[in-house]
C-alpha positions as CSV (number, residue, x, y, z in Angstrom):
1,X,-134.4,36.3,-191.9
2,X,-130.6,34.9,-191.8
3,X,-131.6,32.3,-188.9
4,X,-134.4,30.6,-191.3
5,X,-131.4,30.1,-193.7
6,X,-130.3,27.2,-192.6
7,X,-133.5,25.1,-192.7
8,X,-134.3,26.3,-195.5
9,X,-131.1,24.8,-196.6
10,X,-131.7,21.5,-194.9
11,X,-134.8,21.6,-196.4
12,X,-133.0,21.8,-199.8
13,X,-130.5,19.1,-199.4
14,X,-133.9,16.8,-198.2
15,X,-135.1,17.3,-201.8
16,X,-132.1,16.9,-203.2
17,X,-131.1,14.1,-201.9
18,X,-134.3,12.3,-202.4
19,X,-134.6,13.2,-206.0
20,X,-131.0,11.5,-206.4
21,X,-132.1,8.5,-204.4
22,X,-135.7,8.4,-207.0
23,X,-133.3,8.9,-209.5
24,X,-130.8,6.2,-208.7
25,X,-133.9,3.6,-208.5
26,X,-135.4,4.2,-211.5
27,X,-131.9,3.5,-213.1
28,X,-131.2,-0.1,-210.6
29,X,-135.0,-1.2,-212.0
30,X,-134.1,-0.1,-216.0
31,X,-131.0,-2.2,-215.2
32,X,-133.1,-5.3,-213.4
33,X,-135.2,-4.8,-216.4
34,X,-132.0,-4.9,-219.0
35,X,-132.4,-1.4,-220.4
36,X,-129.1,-0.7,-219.7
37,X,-128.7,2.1,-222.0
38,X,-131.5,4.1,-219.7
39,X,-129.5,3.0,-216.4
40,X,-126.3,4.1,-218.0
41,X,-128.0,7.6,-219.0
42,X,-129.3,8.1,-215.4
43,X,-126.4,6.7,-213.4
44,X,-123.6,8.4,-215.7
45,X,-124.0,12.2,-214.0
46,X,-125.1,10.9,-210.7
47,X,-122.1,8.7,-210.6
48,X,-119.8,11.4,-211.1
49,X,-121.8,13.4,-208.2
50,X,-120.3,11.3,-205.8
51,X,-123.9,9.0,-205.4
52,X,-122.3,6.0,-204.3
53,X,-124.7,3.6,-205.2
54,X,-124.4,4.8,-209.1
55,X,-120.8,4.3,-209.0
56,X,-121.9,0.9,-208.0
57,X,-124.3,0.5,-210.7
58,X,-121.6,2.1,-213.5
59,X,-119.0,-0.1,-211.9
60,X,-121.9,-3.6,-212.5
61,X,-122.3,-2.0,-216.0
62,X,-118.4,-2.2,-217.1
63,X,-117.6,-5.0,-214.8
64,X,-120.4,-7.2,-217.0
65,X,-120.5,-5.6,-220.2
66,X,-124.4,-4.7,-220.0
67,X,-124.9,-2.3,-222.3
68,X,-121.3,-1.1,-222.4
69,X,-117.8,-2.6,-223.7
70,X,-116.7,-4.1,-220.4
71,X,-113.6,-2.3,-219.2
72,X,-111.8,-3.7,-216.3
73,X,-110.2,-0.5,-215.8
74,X,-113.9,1.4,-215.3
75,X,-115.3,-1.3,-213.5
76,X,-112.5,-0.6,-210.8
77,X,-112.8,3.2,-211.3
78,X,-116.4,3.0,-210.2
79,X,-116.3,0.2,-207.5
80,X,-113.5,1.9,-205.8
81,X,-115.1,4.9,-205.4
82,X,-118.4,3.5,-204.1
83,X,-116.2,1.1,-202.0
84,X,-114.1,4.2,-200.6
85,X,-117.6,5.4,-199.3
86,X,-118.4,2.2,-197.7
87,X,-121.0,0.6,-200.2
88,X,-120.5,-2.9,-199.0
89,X,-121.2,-4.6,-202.6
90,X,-119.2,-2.7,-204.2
91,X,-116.5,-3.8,-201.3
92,X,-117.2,-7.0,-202.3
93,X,-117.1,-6.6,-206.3
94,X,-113.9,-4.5,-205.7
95,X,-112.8,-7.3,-203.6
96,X,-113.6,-10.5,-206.4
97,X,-111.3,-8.8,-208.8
98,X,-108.6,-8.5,-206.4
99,X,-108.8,-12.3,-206.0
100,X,-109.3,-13.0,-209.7
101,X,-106.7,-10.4,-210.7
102,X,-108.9,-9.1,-213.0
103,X,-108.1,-6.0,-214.5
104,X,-105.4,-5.4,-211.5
105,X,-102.7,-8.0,-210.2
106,X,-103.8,-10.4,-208.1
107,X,-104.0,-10.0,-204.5
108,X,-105.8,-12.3,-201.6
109,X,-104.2,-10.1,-199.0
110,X,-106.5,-7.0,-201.2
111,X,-109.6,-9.3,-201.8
112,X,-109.0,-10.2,-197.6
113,X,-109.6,-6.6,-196.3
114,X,-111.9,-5.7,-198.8
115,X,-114.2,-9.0,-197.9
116,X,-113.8,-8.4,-194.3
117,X,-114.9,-4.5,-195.3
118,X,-118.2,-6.0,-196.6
119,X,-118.8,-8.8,-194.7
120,X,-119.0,-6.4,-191.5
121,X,-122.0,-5.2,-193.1
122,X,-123.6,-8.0,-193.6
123,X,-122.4,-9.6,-196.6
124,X,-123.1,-13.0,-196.3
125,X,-121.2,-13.9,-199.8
126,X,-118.2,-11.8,-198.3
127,X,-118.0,-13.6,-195.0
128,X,-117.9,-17.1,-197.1
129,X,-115.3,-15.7,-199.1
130,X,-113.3,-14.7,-195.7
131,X,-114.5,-18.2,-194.3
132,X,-112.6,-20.1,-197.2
133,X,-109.4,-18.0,-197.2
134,X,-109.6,-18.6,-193.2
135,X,-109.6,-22.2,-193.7
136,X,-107.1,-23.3,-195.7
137,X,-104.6,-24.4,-194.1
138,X,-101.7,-23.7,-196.4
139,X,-102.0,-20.1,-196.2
140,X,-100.4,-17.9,-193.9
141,X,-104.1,-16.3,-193.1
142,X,-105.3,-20.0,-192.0
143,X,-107.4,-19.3,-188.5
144,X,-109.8,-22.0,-188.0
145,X,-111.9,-20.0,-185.3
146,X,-112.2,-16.8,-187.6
147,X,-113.1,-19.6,-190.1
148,X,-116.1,-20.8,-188.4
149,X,-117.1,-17.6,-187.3
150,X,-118.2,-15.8,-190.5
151,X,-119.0,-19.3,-192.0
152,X,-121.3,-20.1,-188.7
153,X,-122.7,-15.8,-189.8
154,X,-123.1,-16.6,-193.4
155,X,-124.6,-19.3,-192.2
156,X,-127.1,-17.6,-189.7
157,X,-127.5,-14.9,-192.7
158,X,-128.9,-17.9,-194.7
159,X,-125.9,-18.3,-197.1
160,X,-126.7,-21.8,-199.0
161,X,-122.3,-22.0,-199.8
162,X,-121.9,-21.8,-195.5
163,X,-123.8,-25.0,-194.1
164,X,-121.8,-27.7,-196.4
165,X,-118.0,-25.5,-195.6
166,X,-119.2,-24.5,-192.1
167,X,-119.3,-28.5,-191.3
168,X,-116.0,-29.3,-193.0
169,X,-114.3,-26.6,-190.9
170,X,-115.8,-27.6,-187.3
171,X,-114.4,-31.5,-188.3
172,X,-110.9,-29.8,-188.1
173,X,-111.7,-27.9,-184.9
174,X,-111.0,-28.8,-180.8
175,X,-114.4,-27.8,-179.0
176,X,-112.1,-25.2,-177.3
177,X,-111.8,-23.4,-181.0
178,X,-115.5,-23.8,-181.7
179,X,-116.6,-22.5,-178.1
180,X,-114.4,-19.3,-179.4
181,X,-115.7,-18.8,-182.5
182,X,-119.0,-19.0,-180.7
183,X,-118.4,-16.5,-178.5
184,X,-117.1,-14.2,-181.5
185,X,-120.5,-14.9,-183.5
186,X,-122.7,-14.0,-180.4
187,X,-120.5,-10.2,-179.9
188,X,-120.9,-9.8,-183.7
189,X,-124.5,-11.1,-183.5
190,X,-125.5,-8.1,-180.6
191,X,-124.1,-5.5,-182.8
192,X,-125.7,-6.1,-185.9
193,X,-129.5,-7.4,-184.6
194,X,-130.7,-5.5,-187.7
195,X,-129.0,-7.2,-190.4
196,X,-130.0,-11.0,-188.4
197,X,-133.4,-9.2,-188.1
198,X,-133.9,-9.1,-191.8
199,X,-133.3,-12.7,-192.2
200,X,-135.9,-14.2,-189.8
């Protein structure tokens, strides 16, 4: 009997896990929808379940004020932990209030690694955002070839902000520096096939 146990248990986490995920989208389309009081009601307990993506819908609910007094303070609660267990938009949220200083100081070296977090999964906004702080040329971060590699992936990704900050960066750039960023796009572009996939 004791060596069915653990299937059975597999078995149970299955369920489980798919009633949390049924669960979580009925609350993302009451929230599409505006019913934010239903999203709240569903994502409240799962949230505090440790399901990332209803931290990540608590932390949309605060960080708005849909249905809620927006809090700065819960909005970071929430995206943090979501962020902490790799939920790329939530990595980006997190990462726009670091660069706003909303609700925490202000912080592009925070907003920096948190973009970079997100844009590795395929965050086209994110790798914009890391594009821009690349390319300024007055900041210690300036890297012209990291530049126009996540603008030249935003870009790829079908990002409409990329095309117009993509071209101003390659005016800047030796053909040398564009050849490198190249080569960086077409490593990142092998590992994520999926994510390009998706686009097409």
């Amino acid at each position: 009997m004791r060596c069915f146990q653990p299937a059975i248990f597999a078995v149970m986490l299955l369920f489980i896990s798919t009633a949390v995920a049924d669960d979580s989208e009925k609350a993302r389309m009451a929230f599409q929808s505006g019913d934010y009081e239903t999203a709240l009601a569903i994502w409240q307990p799962l949230a505090e379940g440790g399901h990332a993506d209803s931290q990540f819908g608590l932390g949309q609910l605060y960080g708005n004020g849909f249905g809620v007094s927006m809090d700065d303070a819960l909005a970071i609660k929430w995206y943090s932990l979501a962020a902490g267990q790799g939920h790329a938009q939530a990595q980006f949220n997190l990462a726009v209030m670091h660069q706003n200083g909303w609700g925490l100081p202000q912080s592009d070296t925070e907003a920096m690694k948190l973009y970079a977090l997100a844009a590795e999964q395929g965050i086209s906004a994110a790798m914009v955002a890391l594009g821009r702080y690349y390319s300024m040329d007055f900041l210690d971060s300036y890297d012209p070839v990291l530049a126009h590699k996540w603008l030249k992936l935003a870009y790829l990704l079908h990002d409409t902000d990329a095309g117009p900050k993509l071209d101003a960066i390659e005016g800047k750039m030796s053909a040398e520096q564009i050849a490198a960023s190249e080569s960086e796009v077409a490593a990142w572009s092998r590992q994520h096939e999926s994510l390009l996939a998706k686009q097409d």
